[in-house]
TORGU-917714 format. One record per residue: residue in one letter; x, y, z of N, C-alpha, C, O, CB in turn. Coordinates in steps of 0.02 Angstrom, whole numbers, padded with zeros to 5 digits, always signed. Glycine has a CB too. Example, Ala and Ser with C-alpha at 12.3 -4.5 7.8 and 13.67 -1.06 7.14 Angstrom:
<recs>
A+00660-00284+00390+00615-00225+00390+00660-00165+00390+00712-00166+00423+00565-00224+00452 S+00642-00112+00354+00684-00053+00357+00645+00002+00394+00670+00057+00402+00704-00030+00286 
</recs>
This chain:
<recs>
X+00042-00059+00000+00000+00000+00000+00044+00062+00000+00102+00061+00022-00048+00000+00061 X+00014+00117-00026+00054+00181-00052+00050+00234+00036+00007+00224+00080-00002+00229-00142 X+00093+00274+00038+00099+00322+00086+00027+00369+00070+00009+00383+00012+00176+00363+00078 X-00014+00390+00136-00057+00419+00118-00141+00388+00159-00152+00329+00174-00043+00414+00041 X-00185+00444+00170-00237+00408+00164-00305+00376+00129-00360+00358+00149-00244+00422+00189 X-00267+00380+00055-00311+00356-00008-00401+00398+00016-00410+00436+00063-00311+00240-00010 X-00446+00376-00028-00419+00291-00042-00406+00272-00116-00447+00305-00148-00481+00231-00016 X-00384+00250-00141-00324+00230-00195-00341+00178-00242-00369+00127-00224-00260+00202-00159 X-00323+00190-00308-00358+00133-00363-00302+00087-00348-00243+00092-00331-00368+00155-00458 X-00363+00018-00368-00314-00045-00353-00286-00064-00412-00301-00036-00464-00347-00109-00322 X-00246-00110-00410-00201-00133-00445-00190-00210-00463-00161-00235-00415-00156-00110-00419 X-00200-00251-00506-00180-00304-00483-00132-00362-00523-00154-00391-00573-00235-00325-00463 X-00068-00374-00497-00016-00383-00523-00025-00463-00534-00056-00501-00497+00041-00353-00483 X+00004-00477-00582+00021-00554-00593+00105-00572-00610+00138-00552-00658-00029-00580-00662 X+00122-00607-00567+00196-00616-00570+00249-00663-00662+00239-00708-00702+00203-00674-00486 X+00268-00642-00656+00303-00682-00728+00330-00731-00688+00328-00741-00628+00368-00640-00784 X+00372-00773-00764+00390-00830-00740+00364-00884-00779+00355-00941-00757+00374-00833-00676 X+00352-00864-00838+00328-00907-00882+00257-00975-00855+00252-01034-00871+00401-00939-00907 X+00220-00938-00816+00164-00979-00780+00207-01034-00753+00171-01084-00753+00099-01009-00830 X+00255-01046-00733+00309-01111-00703+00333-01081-00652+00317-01104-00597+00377-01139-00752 X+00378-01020-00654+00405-01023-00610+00394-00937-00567+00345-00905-00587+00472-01052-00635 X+00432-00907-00518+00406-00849-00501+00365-00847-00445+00324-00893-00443+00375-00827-00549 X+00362-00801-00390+00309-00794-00346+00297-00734-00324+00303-00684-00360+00314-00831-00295 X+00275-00734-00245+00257-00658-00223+00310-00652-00216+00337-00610-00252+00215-00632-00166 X+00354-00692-00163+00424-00640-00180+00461-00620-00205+00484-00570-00177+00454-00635-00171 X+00497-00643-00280+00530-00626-00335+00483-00547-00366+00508-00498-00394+00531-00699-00389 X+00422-00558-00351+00382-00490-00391+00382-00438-00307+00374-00377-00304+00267-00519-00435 X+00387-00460-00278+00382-00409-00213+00414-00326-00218+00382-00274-00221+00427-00448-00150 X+00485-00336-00217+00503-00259-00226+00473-00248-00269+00426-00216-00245+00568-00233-00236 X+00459-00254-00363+00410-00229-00422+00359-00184-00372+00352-00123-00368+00364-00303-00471 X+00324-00248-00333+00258-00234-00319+00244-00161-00268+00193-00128-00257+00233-00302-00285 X+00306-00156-00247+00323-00131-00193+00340-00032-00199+00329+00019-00167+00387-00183-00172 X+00380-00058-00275+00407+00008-00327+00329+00021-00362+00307+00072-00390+00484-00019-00402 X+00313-00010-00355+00252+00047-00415+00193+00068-00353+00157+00117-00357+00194-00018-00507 X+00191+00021-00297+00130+00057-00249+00144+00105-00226+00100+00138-00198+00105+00026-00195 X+00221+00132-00228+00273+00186-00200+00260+00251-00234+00239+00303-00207+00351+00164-00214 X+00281+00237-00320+00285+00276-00360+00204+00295-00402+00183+00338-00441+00343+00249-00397 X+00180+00246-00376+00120+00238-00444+00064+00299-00403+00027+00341-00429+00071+00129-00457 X+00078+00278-00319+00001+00286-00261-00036+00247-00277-00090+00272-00290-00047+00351-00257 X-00034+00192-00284-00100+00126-00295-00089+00084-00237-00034+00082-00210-00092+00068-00373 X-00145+00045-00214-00145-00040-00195-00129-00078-00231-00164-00082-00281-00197-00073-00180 X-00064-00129-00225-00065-00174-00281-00059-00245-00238-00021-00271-00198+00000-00159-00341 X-00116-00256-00268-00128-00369-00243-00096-00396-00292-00109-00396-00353-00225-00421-00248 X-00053-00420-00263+00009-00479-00310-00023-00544-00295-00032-00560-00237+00107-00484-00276 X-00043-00586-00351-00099-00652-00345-00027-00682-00345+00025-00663-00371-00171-00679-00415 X-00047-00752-00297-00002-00817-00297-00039-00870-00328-00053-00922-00298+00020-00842-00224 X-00060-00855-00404-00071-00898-00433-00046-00976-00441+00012-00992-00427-00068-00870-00468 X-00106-01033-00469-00075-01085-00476-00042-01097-00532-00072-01085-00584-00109-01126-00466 X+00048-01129-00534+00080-01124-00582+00081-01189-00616+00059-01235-00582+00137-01098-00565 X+00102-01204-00679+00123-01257-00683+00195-01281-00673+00234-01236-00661+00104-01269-00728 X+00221-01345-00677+00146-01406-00725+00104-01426-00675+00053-01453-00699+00172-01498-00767 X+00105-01424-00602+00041-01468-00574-00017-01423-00608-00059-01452-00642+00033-01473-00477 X-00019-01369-00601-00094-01356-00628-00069-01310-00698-00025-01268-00699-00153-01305-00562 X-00110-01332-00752-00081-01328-00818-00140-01280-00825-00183-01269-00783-00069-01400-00870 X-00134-01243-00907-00197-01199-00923-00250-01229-00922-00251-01289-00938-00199-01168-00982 X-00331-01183-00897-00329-01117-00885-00313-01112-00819-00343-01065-00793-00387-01083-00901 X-00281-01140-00784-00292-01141-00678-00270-01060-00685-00309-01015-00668-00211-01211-00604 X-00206-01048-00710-00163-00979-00675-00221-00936-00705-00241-00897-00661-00067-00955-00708 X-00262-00929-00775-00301-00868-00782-00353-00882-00730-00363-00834-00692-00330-00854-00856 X-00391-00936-00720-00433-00945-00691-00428-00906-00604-00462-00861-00578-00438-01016-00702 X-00379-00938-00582-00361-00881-00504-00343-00808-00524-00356-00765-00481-00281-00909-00453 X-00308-00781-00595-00298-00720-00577-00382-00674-00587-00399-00618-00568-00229-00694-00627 X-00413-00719-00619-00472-00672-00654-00515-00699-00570-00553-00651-00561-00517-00706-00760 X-00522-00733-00528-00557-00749-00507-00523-00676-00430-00552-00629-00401-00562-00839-00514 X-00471-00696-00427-00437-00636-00382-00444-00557-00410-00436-00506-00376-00353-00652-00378 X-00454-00558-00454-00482-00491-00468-00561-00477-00460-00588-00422-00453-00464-00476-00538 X-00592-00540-00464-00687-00504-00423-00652-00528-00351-00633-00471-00338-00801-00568-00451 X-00641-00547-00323-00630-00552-00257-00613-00473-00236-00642-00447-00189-00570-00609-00242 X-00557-00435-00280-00536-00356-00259-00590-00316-00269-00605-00275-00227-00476-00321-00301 X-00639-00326-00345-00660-00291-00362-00730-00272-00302-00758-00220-00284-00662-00310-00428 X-00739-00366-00283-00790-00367-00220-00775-00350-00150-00820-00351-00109-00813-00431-00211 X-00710-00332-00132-00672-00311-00080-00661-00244-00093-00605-00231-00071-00614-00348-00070 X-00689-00189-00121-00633-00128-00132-00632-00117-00080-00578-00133-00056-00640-00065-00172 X-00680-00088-00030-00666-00032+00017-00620-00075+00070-00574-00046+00100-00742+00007+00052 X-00633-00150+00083-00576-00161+00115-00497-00153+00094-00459-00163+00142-00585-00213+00128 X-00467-00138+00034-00425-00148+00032-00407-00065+00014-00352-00045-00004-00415-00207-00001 X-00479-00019+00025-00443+00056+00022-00458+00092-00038-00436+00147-00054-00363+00054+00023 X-00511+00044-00080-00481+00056-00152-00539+00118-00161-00578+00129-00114-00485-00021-00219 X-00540+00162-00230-00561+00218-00243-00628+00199-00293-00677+00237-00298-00500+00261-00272 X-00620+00130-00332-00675+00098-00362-00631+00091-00432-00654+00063-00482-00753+00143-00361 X-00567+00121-00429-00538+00114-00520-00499+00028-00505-00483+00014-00448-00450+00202-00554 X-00492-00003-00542-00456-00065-00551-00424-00070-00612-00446-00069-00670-00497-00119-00543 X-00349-00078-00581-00314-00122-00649-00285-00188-00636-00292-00228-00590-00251-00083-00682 X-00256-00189-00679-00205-00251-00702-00154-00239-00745-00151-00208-00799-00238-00305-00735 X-00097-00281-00699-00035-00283-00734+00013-00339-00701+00009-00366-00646-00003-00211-00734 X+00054-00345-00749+00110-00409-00739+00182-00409-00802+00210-00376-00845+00055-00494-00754 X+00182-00457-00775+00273-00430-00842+00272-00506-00868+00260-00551-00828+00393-00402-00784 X+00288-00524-00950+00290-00592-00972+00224-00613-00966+00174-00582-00981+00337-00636-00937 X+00231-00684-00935+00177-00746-00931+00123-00684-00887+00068-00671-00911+00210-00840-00873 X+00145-00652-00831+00109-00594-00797+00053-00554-00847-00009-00547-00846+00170-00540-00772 X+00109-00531-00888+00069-00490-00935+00019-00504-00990-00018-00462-01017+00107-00459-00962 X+00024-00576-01006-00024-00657-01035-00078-00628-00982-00113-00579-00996+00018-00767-01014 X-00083-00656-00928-00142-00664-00869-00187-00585-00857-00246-00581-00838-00097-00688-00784 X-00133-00517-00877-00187-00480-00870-00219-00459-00913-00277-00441-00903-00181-00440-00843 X-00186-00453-00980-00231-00478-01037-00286-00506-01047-00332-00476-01075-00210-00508-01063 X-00293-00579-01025-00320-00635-01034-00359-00606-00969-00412-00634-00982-00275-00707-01040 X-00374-00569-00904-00426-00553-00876-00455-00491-00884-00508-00478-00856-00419-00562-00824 X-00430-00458-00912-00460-00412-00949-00525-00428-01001-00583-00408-00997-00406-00388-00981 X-00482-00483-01066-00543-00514-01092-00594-00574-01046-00631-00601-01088-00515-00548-01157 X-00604-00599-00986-00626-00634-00971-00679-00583-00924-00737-00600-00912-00581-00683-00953 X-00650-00525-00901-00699-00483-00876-00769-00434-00914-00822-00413-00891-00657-00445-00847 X-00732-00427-00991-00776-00411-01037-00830-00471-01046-00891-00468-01035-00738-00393-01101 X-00794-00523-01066-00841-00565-01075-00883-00597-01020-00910-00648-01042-00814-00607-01106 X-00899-00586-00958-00910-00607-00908-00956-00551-00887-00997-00569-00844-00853-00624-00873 X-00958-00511-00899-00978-00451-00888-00972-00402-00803-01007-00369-00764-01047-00462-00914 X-00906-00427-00811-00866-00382-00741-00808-00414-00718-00780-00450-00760-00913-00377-00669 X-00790-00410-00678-00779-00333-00662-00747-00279-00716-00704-00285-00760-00733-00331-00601 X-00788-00225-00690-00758-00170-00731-00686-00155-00732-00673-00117-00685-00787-00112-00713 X-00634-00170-00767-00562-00140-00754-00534-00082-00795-00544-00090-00855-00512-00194-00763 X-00510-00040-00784-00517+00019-00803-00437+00041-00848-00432+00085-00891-00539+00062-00733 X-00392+00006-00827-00315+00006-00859-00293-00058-00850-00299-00088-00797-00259+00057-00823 X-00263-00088-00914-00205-00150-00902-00148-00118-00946-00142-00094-01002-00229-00240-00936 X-00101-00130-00878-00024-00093-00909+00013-00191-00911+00024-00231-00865+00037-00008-00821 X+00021-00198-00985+00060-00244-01000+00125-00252-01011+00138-00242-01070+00042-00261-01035 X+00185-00268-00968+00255-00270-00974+00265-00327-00997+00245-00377-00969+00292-00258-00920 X+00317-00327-01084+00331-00383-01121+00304-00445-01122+00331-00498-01108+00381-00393-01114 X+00221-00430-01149+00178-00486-01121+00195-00537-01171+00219-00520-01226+00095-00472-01112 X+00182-00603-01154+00161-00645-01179+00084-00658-01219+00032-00669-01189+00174-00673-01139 X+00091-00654-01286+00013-00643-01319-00018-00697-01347-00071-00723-01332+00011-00594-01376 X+00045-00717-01414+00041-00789-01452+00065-00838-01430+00111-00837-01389+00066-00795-01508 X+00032-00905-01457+00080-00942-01440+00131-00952-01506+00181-00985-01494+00050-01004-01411 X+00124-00931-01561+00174-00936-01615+00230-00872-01593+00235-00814-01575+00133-00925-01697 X+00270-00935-01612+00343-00922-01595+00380-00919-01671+00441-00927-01678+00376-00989-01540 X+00339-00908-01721+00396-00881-01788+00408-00828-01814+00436-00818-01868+00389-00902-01844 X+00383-00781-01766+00405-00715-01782+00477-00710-01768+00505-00747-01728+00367-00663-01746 X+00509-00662-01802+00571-00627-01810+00606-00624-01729+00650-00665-01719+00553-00548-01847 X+00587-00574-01672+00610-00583-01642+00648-00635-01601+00699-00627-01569+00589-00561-01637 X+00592-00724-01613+00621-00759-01572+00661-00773-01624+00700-00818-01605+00589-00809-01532 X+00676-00755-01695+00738-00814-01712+00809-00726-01687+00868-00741-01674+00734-00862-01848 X+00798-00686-01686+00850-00606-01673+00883-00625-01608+00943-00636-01601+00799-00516-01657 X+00819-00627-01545+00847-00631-01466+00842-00701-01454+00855-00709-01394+00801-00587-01404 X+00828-00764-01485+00828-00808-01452+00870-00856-01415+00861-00914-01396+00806-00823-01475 X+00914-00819-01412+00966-00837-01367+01033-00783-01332+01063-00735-01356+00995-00890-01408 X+01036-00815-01273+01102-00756-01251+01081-00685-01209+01115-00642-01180+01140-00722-01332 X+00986-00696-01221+00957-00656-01161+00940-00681-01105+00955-00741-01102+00905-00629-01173 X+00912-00656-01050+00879-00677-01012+00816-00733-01031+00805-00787-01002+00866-00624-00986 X+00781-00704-01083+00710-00756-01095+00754-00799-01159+00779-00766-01205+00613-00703-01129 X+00758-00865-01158+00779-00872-01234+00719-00929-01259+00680-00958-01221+00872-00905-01245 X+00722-00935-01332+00656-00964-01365+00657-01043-01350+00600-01067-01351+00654-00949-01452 X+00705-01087-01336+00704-01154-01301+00647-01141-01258+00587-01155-01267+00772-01176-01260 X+00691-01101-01189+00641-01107-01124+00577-01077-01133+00535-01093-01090+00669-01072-01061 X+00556-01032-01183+00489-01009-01202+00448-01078-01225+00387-01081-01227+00494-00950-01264 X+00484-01120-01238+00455-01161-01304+00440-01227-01223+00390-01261-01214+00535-01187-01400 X+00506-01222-01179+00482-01272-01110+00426-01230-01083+00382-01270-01068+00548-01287-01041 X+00406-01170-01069+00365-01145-01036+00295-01173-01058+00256-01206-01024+00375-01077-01039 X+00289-01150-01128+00215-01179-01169+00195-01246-01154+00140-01264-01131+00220-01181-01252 X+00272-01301-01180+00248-01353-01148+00214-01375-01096+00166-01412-01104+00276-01374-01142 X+00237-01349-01021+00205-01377-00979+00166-01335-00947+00152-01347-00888+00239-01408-00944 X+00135-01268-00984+00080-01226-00945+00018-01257-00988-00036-01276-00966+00087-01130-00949 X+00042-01257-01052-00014-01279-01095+00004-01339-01126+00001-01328-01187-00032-01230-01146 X+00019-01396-01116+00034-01459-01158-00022-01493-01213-00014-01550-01234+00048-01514-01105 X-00089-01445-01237-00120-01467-01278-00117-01404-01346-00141-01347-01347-00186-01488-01242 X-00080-01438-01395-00064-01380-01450-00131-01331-01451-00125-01270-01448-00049-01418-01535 X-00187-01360-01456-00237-01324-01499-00264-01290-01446-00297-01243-01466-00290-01367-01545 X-00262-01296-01353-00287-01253-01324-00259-01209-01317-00290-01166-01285-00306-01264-01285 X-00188-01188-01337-00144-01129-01340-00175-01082-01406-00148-01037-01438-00057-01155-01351 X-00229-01105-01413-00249-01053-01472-00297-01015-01464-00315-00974-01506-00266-01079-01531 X-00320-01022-01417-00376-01010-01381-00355-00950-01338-00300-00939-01312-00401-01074-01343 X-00429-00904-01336-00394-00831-01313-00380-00816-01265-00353-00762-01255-00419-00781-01321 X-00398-00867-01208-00380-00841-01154-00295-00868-01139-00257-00848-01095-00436-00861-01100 X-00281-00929-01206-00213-00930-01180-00186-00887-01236-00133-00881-01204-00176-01007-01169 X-00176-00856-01285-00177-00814-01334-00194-00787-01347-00224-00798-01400-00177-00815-01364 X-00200-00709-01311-00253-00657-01298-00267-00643-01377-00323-00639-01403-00226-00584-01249 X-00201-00635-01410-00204-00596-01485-00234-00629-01534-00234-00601-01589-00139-00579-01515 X-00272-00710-01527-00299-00728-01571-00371-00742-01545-00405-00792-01552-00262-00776-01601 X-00387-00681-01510-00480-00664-01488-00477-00659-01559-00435-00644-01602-00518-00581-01430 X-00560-00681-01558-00596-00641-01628-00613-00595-01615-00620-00564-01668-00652-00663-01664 X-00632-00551-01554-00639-00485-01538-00615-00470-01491-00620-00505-01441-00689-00465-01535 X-00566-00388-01493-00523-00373-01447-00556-00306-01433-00525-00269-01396-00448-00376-01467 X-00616-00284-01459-00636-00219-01437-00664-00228-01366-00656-00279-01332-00689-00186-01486 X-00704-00158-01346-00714-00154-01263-00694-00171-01244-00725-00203-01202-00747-00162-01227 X-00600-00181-01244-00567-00204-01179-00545-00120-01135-00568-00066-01154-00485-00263-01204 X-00495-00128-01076-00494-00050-01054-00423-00043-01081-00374-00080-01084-00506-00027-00964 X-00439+00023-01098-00373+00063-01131-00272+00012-01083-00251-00010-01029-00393+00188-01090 X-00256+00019-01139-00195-00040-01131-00116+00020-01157-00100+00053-01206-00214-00132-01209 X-00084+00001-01073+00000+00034-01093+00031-00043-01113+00027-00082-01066+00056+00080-01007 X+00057-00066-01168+00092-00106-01189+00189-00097-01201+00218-00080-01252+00052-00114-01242 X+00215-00115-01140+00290-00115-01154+00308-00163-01162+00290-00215-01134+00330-00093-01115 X+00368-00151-01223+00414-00224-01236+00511-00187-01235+00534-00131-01224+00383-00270-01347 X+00540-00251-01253+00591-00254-01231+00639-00254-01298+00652-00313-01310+00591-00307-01183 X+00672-00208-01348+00709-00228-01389+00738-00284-01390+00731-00314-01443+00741-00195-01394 X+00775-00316-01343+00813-00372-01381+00780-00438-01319+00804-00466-01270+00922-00356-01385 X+00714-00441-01355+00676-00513-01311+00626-00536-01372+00594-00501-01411+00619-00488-01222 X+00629-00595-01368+00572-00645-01385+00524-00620-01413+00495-00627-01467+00543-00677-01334 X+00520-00579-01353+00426-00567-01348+00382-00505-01373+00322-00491-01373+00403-00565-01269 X+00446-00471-01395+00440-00406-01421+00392-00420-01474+00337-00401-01453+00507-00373-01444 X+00388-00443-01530+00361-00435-01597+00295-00452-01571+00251-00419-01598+00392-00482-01661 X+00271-00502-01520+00190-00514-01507+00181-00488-01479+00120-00491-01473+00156-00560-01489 X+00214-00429-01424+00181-00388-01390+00185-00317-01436+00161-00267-01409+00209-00387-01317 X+00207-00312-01483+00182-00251-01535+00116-00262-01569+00069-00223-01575+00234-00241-01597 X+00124-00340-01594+00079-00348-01644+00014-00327-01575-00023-00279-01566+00083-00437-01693 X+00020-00361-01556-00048-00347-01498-00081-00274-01477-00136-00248-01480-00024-00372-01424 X-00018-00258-01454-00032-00175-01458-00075-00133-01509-00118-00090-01498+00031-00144-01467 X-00042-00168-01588-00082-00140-01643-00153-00175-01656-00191-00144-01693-00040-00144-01707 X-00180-00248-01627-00210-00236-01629-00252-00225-01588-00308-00240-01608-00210-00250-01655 X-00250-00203-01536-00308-00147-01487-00307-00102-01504-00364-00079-01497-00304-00128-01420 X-00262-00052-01534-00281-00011-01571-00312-00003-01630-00329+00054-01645-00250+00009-01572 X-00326-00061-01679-00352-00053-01741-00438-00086-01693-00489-00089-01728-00301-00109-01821 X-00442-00103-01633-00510-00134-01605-00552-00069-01575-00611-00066-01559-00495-00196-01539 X-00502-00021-01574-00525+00036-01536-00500+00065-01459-00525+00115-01435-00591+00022-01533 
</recs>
């Protein structure tokens, strides 16, 4: 929680880590720097990772932890605005509750700031053959991640594990999309970017 007596839009973070690995504490200082700098509440979900629990479990708890906030505001301070955000596999999940809240018809979320999300599951864009190796993320371990979050090819196509191949990406809430020059993940988190903007 931010210095101050709010009360304060919430926030709600999903940790990277390629849905495998990662927790509250590896995302803690993050979580810690933006409730600082941002003035927000931010609930960091301890989603279920794989492989014991494979897709949809991790969207399923983060979207399900976000009506839990959205049904908790005033306990947790909040002002009634809600976002979402996460970095990587993170930034997959707030995506993917973003569209699960449209389609669900709530909760209302009002900003998802996506850091070098994970969108597609195709991996033949340009970037992964540029960075796929010799960074931090390289396209092997992207390619182990898919395996065991999603081990059925054809449900990785599906939008909630591949936000960017919704058939409709309009009425989602306005989206900050950052990526990383020399990563993977750059080229699907542009393409994505463009298209919420060509959705409106």
């Amino acid at each position: 929680t931010p210095e101050g007596e709010g009360p304060f839009g919430i926030l709600m973070n999903f940790h990277g880590g390629g849905w495998v690995i990662g927790d509250l504490d590896t995302s803690d200082a993050l979580c810690r720097e933006i409730a600082t700098l941002a003035g927000v509440v931010v609930v960091s979900v301890d989603y279920r990772m794989a492989p014991e629990h494979i897709y949809p479990a991790a969207a399923i708890d983060a979207y399900d932890a976000t009506v839990w906030a959205a049904a908790n505001m005033s306990e947790l301070n909040g002002n009634g605005k809600l976002g979402v955000t996460g970095e990587s596999a993170g930034g997959n999940l707030s995506a993917v509750v973003a569209l699960m809240a449209r389609d669900n018809g709530g909760p209302k979320i009002n900003f998802q700031c996506l850091l070098y999300p994970v969108t597609d599951c195709d991996m033949s864009r340009p970037s992964y053959t540029e960075n796929g190796e010799g960074y931090i993320l390289e396209t092997r371990v992207m390619q182990w991640f898919w395996d065991l979050y999603c081990p059925n090819p054809d449900q990785r196509k599906e939008a909630y594990a591949s936000p960017i191949l919704a058939q409709d990406l309009s009425k989602l809430p306005p989206a900050l999309v950052v990526t990383a020059e020399f990563d993977p993940l750059r080229d699907e988190g542009e393409a994505f970017a463009k298209a919420l903007d060509a959705a409106g």
